[in-house]
PyMOL Python script that loads the backbone (N, CA, C, O; Angstrom):
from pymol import cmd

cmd.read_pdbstr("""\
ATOM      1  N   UNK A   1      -2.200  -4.876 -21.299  1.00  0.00           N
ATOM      2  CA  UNK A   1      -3.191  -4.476 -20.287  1.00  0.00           C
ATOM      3  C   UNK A   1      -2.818  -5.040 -18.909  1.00  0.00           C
ATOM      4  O   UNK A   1      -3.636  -4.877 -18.004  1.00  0.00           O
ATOM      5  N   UNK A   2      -1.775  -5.628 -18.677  1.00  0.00           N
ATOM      6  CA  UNK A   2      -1.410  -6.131 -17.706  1.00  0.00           C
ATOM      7  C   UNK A   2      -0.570  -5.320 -16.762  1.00  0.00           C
ATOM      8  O   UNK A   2       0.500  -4.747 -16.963  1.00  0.00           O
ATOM      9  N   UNK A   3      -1.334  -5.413 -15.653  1.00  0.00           N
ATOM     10  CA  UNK A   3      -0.361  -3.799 -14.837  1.00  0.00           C
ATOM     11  C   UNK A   3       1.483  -4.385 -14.676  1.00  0.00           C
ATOM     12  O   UNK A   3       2.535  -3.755 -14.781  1.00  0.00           O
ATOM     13  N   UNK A   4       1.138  -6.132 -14.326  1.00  0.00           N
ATOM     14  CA  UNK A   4       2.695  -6.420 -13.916  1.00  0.00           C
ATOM     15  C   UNK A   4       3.392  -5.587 -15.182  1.00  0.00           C
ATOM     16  O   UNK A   4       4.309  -4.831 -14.862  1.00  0.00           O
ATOM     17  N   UNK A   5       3.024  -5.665 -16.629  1.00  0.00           N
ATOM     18  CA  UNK A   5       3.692  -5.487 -17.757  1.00  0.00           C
ATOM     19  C   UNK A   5       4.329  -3.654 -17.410  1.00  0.00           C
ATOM     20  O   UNK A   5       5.407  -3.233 -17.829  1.00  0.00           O
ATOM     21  N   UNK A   6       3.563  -3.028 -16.765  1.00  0.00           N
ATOM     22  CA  UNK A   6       3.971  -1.929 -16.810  1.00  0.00           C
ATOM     23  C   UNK A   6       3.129  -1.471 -15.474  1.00  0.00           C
ATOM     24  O   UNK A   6       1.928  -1.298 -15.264  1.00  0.00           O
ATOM     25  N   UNK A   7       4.649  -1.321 -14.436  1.00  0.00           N
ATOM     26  CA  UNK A   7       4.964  -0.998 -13.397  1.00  0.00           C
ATOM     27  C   UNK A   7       4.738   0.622 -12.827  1.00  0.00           C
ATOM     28  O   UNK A   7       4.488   0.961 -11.670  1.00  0.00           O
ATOM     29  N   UNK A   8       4.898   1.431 -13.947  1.00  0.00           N
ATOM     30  CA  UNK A   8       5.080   2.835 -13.605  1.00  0.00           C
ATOM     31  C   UNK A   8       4.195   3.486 -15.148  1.00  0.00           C
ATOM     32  O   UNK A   8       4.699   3.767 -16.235  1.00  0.00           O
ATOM     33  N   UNK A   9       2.718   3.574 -14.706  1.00  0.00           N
ATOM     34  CA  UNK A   9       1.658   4.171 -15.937  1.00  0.00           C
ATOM     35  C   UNK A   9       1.910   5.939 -15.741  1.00  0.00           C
ATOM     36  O   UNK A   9       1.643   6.627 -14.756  1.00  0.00           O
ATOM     37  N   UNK A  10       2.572   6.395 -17.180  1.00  0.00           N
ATOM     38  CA  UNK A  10       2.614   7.525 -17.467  1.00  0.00           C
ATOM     39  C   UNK A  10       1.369   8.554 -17.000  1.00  0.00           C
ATOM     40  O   UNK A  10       1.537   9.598 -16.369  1.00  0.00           O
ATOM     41  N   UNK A  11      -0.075   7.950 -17.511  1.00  0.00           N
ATOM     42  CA  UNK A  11      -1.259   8.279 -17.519  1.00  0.00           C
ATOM     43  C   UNK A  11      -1.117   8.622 -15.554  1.00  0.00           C
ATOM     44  O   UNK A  11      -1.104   9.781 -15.140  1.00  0.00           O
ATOM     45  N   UNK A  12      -1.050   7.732 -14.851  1.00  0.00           N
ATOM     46  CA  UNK A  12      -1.041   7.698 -13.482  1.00  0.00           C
ATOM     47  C   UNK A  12      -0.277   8.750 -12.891  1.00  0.00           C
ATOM     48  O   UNK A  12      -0.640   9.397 -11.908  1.00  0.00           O
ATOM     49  N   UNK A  13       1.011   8.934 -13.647  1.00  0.00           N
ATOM     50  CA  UNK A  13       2.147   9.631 -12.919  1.00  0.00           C
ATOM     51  C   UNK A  13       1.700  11.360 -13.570  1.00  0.00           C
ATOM     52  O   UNK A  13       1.983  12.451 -13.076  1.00  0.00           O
ATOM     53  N   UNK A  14       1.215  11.160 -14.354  1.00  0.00           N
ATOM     54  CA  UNK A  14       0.793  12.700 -14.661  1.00  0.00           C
ATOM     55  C   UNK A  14      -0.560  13.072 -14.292  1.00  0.00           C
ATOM     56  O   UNK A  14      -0.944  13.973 -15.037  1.00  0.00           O
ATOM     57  N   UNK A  15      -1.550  12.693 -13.327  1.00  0.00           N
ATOM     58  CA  UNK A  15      -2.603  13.154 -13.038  1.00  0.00           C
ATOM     59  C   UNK A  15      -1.913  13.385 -11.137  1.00  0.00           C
ATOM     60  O   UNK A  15      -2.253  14.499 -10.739  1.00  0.00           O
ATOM     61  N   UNK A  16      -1.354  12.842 -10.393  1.00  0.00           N
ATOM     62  CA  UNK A  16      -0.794  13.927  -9.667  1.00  0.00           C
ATOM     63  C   UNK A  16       0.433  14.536  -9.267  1.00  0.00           C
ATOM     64  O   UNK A  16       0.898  14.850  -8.171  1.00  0.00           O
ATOM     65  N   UNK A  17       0.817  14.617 -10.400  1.00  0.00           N
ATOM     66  CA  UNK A  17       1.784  15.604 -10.441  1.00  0.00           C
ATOM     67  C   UNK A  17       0.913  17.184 -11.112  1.00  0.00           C
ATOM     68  O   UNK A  17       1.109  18.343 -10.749  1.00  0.00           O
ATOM     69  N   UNK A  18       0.168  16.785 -11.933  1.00  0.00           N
ATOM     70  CA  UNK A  18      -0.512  17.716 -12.222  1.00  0.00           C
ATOM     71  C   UNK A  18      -1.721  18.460 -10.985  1.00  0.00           C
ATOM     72  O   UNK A  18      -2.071  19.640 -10.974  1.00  0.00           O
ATOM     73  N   UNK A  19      -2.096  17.561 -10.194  1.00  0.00           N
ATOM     74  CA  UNK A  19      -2.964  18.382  -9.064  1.00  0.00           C
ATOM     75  C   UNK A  19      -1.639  18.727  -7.944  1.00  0.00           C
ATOM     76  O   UNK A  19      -1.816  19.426  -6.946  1.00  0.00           O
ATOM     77  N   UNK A  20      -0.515  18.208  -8.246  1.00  0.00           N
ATOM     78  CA  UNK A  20       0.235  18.798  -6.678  1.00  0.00           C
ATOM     79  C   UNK A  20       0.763  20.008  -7.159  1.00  0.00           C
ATOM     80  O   UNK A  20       1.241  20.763  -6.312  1.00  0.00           O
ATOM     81  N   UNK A  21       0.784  20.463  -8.718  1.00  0.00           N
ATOM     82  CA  UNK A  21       1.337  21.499  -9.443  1.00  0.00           C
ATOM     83  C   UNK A  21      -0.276  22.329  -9.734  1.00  0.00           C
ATOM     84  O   UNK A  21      -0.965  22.104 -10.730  1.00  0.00           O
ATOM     85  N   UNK A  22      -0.578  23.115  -8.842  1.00  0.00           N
ATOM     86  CA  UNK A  22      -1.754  24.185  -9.646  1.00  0.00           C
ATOM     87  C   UNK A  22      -1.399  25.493 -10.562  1.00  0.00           C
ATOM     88  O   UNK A  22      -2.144  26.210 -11.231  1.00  0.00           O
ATOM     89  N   UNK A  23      -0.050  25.538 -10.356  1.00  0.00           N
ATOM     90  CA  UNK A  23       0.486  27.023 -10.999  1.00  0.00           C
ATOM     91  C   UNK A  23       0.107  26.652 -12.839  1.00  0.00           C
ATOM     92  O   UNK A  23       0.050  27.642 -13.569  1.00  0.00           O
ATOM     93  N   UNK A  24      -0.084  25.532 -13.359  1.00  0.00           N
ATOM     94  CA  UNK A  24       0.020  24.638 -14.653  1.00  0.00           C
ATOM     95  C   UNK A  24      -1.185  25.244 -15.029  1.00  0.00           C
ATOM     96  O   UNK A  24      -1.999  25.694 -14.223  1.00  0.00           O
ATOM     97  N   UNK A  25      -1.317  25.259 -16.349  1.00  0.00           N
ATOM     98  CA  UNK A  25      -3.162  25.714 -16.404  1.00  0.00           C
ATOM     99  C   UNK A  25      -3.578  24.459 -16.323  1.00  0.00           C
ATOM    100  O   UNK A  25      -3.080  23.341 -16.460  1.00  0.00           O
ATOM    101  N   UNK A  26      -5.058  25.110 -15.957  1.00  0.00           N
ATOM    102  CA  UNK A  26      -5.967  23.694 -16.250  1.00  0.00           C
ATOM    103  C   UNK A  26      -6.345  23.097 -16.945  1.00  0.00           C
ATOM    104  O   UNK A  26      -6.959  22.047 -16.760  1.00  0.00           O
ATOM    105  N   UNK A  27      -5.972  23.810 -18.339  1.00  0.00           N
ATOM    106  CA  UNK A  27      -6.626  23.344 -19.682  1.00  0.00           C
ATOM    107  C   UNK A  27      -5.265  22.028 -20.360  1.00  0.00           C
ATOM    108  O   UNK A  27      -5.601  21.070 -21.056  1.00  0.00           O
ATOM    109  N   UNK A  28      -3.746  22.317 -19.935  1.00  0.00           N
ATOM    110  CA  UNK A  28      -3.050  21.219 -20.087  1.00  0.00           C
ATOM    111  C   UNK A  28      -2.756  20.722 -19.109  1.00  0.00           C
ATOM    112  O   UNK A  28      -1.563  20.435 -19.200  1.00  0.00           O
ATOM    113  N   UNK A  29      -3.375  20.258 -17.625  1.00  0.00           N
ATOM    114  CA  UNK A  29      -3.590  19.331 -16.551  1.00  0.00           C
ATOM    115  C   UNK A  29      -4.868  18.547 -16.848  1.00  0.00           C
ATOM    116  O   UNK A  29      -4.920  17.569 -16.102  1.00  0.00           O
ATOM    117  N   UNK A  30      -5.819  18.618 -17.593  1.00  0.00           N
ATOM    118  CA  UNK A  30      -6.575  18.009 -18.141  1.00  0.00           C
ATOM    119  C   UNK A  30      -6.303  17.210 -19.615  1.00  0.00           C
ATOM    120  O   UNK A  30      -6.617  16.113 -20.077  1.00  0.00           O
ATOM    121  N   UNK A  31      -5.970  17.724 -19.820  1.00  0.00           N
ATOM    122  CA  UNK A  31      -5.516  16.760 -21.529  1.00  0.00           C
ATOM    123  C   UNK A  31      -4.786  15.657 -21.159  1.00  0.00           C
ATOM    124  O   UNK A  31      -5.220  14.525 -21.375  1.00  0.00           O
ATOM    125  N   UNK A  32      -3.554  15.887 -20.537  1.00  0.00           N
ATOM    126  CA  UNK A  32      -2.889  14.194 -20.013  1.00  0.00           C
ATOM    127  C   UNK A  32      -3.911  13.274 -19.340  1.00  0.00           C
ATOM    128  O   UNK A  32      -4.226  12.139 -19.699  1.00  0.00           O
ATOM    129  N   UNK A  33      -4.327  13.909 -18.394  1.00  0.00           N
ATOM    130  CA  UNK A  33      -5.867  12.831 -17.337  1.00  0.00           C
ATOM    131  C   UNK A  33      -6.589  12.643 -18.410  1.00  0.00           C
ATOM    132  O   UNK A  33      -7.140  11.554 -18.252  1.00  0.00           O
ATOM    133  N   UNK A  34      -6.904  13.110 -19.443  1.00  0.00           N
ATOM    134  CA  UNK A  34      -8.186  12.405 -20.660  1.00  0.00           C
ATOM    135  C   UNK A  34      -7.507  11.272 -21.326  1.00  0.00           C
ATOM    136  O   UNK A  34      -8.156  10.275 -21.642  1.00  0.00           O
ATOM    137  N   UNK A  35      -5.606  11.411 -21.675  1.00  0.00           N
ATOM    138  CA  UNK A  35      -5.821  10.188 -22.895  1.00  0.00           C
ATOM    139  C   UNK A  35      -5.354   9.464 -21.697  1.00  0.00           C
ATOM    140  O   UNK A  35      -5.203   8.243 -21.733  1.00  0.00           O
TER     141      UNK A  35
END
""", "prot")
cmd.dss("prot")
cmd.show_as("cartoon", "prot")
cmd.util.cbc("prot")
cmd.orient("prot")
């Protein structure tokens, strides 16, 4: 749970890449942002 432990959160890096990408549906731009 320690952010030093992990520098670069998957969870983080796929919620905007997913809003700078709208062509994606919305139904799998939402599933990564939930877990």
């Amino acid at each position: 749970m320690k952010d030093t432990t992990t520098p670069k959160l998957p969870k983080t890096t796929t919620i905007p890449i997913a809003t700078i990408s709208p062509t994606t549906k919305p139904s799998t731009t939402m599933l990564p942002i939930q877990k």
